[in-house]
N, C-alpha and C positions, 0 to 999 in steps of 0.2 A: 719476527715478521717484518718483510718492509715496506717502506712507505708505498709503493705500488699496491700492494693487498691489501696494504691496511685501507686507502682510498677506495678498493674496490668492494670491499667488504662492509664501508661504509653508505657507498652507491647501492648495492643492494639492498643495506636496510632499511635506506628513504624508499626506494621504489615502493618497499613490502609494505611500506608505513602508508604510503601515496596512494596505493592503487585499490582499496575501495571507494575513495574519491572519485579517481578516476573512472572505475566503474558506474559508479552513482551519475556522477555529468556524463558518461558516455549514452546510459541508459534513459535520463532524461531528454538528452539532444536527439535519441534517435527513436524514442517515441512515439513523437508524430509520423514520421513514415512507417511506423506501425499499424497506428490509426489508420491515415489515410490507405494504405492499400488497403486493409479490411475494408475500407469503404468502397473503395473500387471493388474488391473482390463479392460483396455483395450488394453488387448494384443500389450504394446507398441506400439501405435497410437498416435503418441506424438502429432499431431495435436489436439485428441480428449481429448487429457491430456489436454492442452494448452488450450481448450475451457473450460473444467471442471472445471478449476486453475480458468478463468478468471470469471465464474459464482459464485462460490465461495468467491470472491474476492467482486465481483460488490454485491452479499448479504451482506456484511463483510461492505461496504460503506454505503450502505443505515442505517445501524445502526450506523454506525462508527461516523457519520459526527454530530450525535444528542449530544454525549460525547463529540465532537471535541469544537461543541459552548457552550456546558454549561462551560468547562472549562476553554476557553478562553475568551468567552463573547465576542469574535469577531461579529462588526456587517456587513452588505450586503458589499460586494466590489463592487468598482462601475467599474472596469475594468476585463476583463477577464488575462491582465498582473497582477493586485495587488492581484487578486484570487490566479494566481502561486506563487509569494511572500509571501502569507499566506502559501502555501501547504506546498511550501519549508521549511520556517523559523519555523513555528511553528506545522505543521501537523506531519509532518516527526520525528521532533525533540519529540514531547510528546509523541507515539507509537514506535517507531524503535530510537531513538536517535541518531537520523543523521541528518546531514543539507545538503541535495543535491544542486547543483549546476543549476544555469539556465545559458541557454546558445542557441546561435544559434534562436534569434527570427525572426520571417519571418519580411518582410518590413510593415505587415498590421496588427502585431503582434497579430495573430492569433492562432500562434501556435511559438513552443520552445522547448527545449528539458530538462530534470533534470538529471545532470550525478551524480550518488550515488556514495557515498565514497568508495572507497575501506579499507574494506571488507566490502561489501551489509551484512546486517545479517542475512538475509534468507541463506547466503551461504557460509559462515563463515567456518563450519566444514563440508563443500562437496566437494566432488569430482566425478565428474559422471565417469564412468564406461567408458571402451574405449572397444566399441562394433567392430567388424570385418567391417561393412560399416560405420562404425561412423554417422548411421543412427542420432543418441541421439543429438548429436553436428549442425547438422544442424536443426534438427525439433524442440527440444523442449525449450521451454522458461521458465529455472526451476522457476524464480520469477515472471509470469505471474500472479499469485495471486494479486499485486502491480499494478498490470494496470488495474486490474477490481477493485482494492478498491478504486482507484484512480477514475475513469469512474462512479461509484454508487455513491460516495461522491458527488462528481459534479453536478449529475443528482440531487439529492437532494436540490443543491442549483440552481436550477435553468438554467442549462448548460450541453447542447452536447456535449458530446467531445470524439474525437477517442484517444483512449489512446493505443500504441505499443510498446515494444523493440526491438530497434534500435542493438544494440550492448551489449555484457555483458562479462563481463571478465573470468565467469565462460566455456566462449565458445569458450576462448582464444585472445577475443577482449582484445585493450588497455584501455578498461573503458567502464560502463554498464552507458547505457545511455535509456531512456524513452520518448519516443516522442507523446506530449500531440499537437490534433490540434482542436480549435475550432468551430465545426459545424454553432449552431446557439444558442442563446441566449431562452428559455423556458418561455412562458407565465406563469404568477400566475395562477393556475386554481381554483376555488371555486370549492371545492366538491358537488357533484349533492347531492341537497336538502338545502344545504347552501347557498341560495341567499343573 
């Protein structure tokens, strides 16, 4: 081999090594104009933003969760607590490079909450707008996207879950916090024709 290939062969494995990085800060820097045109696009209804966000999100999961396991090789949890301990430790950390916090589990531990780090990286470089009724401040949930990729992942493994923010610092809360609750646990189903 010579030193020309071998350099070049070397260039491609950083890239390969690089570019979920890359993808990660491509996708958080371009975000916001994600947001914002939904908002444009529905006339500021940030409730209809906020449902959009969260569609978007739950599509984002159901594929998400297929690269979560091949690269972890994580296999079934047998609790719906060690489920959030995967989310947290490892989910979080391999897409967004953050380890959120769990906290606040109910007595039947059903449900919990994840407070993300400050600064969340969806929102890093924003600042929302400071409208005349400060409409934007109560209605919209600019990281709702996180709660439906959260909610699709799940559902993929086998698990309900109502996923919501609670709190987020972007809103002027002391900490963005996510409130994941346990419905019900998801039968295997065989696909019709596969008995």
């Amino acid at each position: 081999m010579s030193k020309s290939s071998n350099n070049r062969y070397n260039g491609d494995d950083i890239w390969k090594n690089n570019t979920e990085k890359i993808n990660s800060e491509l996708f958080t820097l371009t975000y916001g104009s994600i947001v914002s045109q939904l908002c444009r696009d529905f006339n500021h209804n940030y409730h209809e933003v906020n449902n959009q966000l969260d569609k978007m999100g739950y599509n984002i999961g159901l594929r998400l969760i297929e690269e979560f396991l091949a690269k972890t090789g994580v296999g079934r949890c047998s609790t719906f607590k060690e489920t959030v301990e995967v989310i947290s430790k490892l989910g979080f950390k391999i897409f967004l490079n953050i380890t959120p916090q769990i906290e606040n589990w109910s007595s039947d531990n059903k449900s919990c909450s994840l407070i993300l780090p400050d600064p969340n990286p969806l929102t890093e470089f924003v600042e929302l707008p400071n409208l005349k009724d400060a409409e934007i401040l109560k209605e919209l949930w600019y990281s709702q996207i996180l709660c439906g990729v959260l909610r699709g992942a799940l559902q993929m493994v086998q698990l309900d879950v109502d996923v919501n923010f609670v709190k987020d610092t972007l809103r002027g809360d002391d900490k963005t916090e996510i409130r994941l609750k346990l419905n019900k646990f998801l039968k295997d189903e065989v696909p019709a024709g596969e008995d």
